[in-house]
C-alpha positions, -999 to +999 in steps of 0.1 A: -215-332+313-232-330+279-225-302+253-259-285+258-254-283+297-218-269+292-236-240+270-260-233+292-233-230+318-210-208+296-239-179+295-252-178+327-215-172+334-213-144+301-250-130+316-231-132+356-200-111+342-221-088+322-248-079+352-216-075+373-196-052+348-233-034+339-242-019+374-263+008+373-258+050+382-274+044+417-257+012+426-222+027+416-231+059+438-237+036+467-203+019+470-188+057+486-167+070+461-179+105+443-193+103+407-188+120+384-214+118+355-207+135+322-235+135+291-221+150+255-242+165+231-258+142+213-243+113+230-211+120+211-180+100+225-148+117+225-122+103+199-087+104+191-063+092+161-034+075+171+003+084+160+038+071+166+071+090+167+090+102+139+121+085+133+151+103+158+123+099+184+104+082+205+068+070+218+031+068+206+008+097+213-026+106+198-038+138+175-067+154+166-088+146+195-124+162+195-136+181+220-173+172+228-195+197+247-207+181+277-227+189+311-209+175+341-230+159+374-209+150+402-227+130+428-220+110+465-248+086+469-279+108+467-262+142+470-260+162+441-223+180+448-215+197+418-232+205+384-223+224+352-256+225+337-257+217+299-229+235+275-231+269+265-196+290+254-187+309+283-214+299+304-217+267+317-212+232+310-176+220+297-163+201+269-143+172+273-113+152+250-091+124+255-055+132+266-026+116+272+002+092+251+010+053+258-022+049+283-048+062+254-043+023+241-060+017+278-093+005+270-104+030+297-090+066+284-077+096+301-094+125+301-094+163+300-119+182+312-126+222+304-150+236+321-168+272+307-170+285+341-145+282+370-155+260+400-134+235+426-142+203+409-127+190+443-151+202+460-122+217+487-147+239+511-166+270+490-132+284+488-126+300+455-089+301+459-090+265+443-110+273+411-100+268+377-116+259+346-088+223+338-091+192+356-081+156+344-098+120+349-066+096+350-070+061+346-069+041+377-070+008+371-044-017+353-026-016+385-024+024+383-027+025+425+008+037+417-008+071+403-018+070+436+015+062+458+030+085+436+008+118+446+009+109+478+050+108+477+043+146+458+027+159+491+048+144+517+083+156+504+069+190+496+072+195+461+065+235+452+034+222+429+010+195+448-018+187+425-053+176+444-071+144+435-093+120+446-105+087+433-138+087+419-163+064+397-169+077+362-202+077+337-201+088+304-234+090+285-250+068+308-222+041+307-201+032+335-164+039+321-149+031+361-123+043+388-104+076+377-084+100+397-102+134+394-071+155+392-058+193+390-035+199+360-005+213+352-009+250+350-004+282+354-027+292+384-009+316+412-040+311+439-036+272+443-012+258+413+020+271+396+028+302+407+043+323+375+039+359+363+018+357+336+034+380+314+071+370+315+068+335+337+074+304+319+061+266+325+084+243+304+091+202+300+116+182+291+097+167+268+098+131+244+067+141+230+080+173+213+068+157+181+036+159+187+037+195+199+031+228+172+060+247+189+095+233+204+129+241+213+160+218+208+180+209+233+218+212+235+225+179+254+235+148+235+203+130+241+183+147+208+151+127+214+145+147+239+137+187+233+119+214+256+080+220+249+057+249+264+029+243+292+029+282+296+020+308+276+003+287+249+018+285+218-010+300+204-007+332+223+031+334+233+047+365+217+082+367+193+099+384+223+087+357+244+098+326+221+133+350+219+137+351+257+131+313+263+152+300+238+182+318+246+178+311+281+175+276+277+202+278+256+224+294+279+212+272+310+224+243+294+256+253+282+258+263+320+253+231+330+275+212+308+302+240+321+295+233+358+279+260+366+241+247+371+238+270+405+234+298+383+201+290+365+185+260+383+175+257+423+195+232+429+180+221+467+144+214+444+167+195+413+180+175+439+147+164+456+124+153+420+160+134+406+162+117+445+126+111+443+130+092+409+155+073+428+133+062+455+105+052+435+124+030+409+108+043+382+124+029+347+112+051+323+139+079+318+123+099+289+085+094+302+085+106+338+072+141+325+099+166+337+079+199+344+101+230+349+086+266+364+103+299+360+087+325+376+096+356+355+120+367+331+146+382+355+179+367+359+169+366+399+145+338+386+159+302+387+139+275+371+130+247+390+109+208+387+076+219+400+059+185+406+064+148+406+039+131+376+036+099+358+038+068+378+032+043+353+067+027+355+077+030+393+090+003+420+109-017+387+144-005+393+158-022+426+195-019+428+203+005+404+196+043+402+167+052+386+165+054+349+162+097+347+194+095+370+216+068+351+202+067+314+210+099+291+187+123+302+188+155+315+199+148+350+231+128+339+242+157+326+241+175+362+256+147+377+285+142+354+294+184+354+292+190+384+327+205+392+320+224+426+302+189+437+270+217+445+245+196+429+260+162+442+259+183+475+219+195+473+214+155+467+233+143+499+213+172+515+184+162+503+183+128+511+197+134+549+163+155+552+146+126+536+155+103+562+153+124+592+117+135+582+106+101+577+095+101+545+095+054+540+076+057+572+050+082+564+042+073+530+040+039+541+017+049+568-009+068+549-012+042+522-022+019+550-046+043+566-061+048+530-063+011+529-083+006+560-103+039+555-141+034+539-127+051+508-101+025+506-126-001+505-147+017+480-115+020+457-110-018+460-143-024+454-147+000+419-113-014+407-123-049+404-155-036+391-136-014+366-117-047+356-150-068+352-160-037+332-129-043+306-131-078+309-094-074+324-076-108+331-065-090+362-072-114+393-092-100+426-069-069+435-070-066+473-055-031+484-044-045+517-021-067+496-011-038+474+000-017+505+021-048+517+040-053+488+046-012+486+059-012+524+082-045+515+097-027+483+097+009+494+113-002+531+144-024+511+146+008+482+155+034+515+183+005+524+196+001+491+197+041+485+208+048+526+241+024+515+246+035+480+247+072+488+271+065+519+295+045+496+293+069+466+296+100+485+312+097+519+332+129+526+305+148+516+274+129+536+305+128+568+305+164+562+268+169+559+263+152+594+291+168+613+314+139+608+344+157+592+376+139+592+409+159+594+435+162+562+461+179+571+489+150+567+482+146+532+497+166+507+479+167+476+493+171+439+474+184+405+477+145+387+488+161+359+514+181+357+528+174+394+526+208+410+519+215+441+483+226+448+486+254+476+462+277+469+446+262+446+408+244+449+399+211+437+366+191+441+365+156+456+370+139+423+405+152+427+393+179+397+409+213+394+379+240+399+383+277+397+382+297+427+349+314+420+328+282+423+311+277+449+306+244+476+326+218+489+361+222+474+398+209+490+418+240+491+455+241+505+448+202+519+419+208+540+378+204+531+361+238+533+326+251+520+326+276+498+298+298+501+302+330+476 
């Protein structure tokens, strides 16, 4: 083969790629996924600068991203579904920025969307009890099916915050940009999102961004890249009384923690289910798994709790180990290490007997193949690897019927690993949990360090001396008992 054939050859292949990656508004629309089609003023594209962490901290994140006034189309094949019309303040229309940290160096960005006027972008009946005015486009490609196995965990162990989503194709000034999840966000909304009083509720995160944020609160735990950032109120219109109340609580809650007493400012049963969730999915990214805490008011009634499961970038990479929020230095560690009335250790066993009895491996294992056989399955296999001959990705063909395989293999040997590793680490108390108690009464304990006798006094089953008010499973006068007040 001569040097001119072998040229010829290269473009028709460059002109092949480039008609495949190119495909036009009605083509896309065809292949069954919703579009959604968004033209800026001006054919402005959204930018972004990009910044990294300061030293003490960690990550890259972005700043001074514009917001571009937009219209928003969204359309499923030729039905018009949704539209905006064009941008006016307080009207109609939206404007729309990139958002995000590590996955705005995606070639494909994340996006926010703020619409002028409520509506469902969802498109979830003509109820209005879904309407807000936020909504995200999140990546899906670059092997982010995970986004999706993630969500989908989110809904089937019945976290208090579900956020809706649905994968859709995305255009952008007449340019095909590919497969996003459309996505609700994380915010205060009491019809259909988080559910806090909007004068003394808070939304908080553990945050390792809180560098890039105007407004945050240290943290008293060891780990000091990580402080405490605000989702709700906004920084720009939370009050001095409010920034008061938060900071000494979280003060307070901490130091509550570290002193074993967690019961009295966190719901432990909900702790217990995002931290065993963490578990379950592997995920190795300890100060990036986006820890989003609600507290419904400012009454000491209120406890705050994790309100979702989000960021699935790093899951199924941790195999035969805990997960890295559970074993690295984070905030979880410090539950697990304090806890001197074993009642957080206790709301984890709990939690995970309910996870196996309701079938959680199964189901989620389940729906991801029914998605996978489903005609919207096909259409997401179908826009990723368009998405990827969009970006030129080296990806090869992704198959979703593979994907799901490997999931089921690696979710079905993670329930093993955790069913034995909880047994072995925690016996009496997941015997105790199940009925199985086994008697004590021929053994006669003694405090290890000073040799008295321990009649009438409570220890946990670490063999620690606890006071008698705690509550939980404690040995008291050589028996196992549950304290309850």
């Amino acid at each position: 083969m001569n040097k001119k054939h072998l040229f010829i050859i290269i473009c028709m292949l460059i002109i092949s790629i480039v008609e495949i990656g190119a495909q036009t508004l009605n083509e896309v629309c065809e292949i069954g996924l919703p579009v959604v089609i968004i033209n800026t003023e001006n054919d402005e594209n959204p930018t972004c600068e990009f910044v990294s962490a300061p030293d003490g901290a960690v990550g890259e994140s972005i700043t001074n991203a514009t917001k571009v006034p937009c219209s928003i189309t969204i359309r499923l094949h030729d039905e018009i579904l949704y539209e905006s019309g064009n941008y006016k303040a307080d009207t109609s229309g939206a404007k729309i920025k990139i958002r995000g940290n590590t996955s705005t160096k995606l070639k494909a960005k994340p996006y926010k969307l703020k619409l002028e006027k409520k509506a469902d972008l969802l498109l979830r009946n003509d109820d209005d009890k879904y309407e807000d005015k936020e909504f995200l486009l999140l990546v899906a490609y670059k092997n982010r099916f995970r986004t999706y196995v993630g969500l989908t965990l989110n809904e089937i162990i019945d976290m208090p915050y579900k956020p809706a989503f649905r994968p859709v194709n995305v255009f952008l000034n007449d340019k095909y940009r590919g497969l996003y999840y459309l996505t609700e966000s994380i915010k205060r909304n009491k019809n259909c999102r988080i559910n806090v009083d909007k004068e003394s509720g808070y939304i908080f995160e553990y945050d390792a961004y809180w560098w890039n944020e105007d407004y945050y609160i240290d943290t008293e735990f060891s780990n000091t890249a990580m402080k405490y950032t605000l989702k709700y109120p906004d920084t720009k219109d939370i009050t001095d009384d409010q920034k008061t109340y938060i900071e000494q609580w979280l003060k307070d809650m901490q130091l509550a923690v570290l002193d074993g007493q967690s019961d009295e400012y966190l719901n432990l049963d909900t702790c217990a289910r995002w931290i065993l969730a963490q578990d379950f999915l592997g995920i190795s990214d300890g100060a990036g798994s986006n820890l989003f805490f609600a507290k419904t008011d400012n009454t000491s009634e209120s406890k705050a709790y994790p309100v979702t499961l989000w960021d699935f970038d790093c899951i199924c990479l941790i195999e035969d180990e805990w997960s890295s929020p559970h074993k690295g230095n984070y905030f979880f560690k410090n539950l697990f290490d304090n806890d001197k009335n074993c009642s957080f250790i206790t709301a984890y066993c709990k939690e995970w007997i309910k996870f196996s009895k309701s079938q959680v491996t199964e189901r989620l294992i389940q729906t991801l193949n029914e998605f996978a056989a489903s005609d919207e399955g096909k259409a997401f296999e179908k826009s990723y690897n368009l998405t990827s001959l969009r970006y030129n990705s080296d990806e090869p063909t992704w198959s979703i019927t593979d994907q799901v395989k490997s999931y089921e293999k690696w979710f079905t040997m993670r329930k093993e690993w955790m069913d034995e590793t909880i047994y072995n680490q925690y016996p009496e108390i997941m015997r105790l949990l199940q009925g199985q108690t086994t008697t004590t009464h021929n053994v006669y304990f003694t405090d290890p360090f000073n040799n008295e006798n321990i009649n009438n006094k409570s220890y946990d089953f670490l063999g620690r001396r606890i006071p008698s008010p705690y509550k939980g499973l404690q040995i008291i006068n050589r028996a196992k008992v549950i304290v309850r007040e």
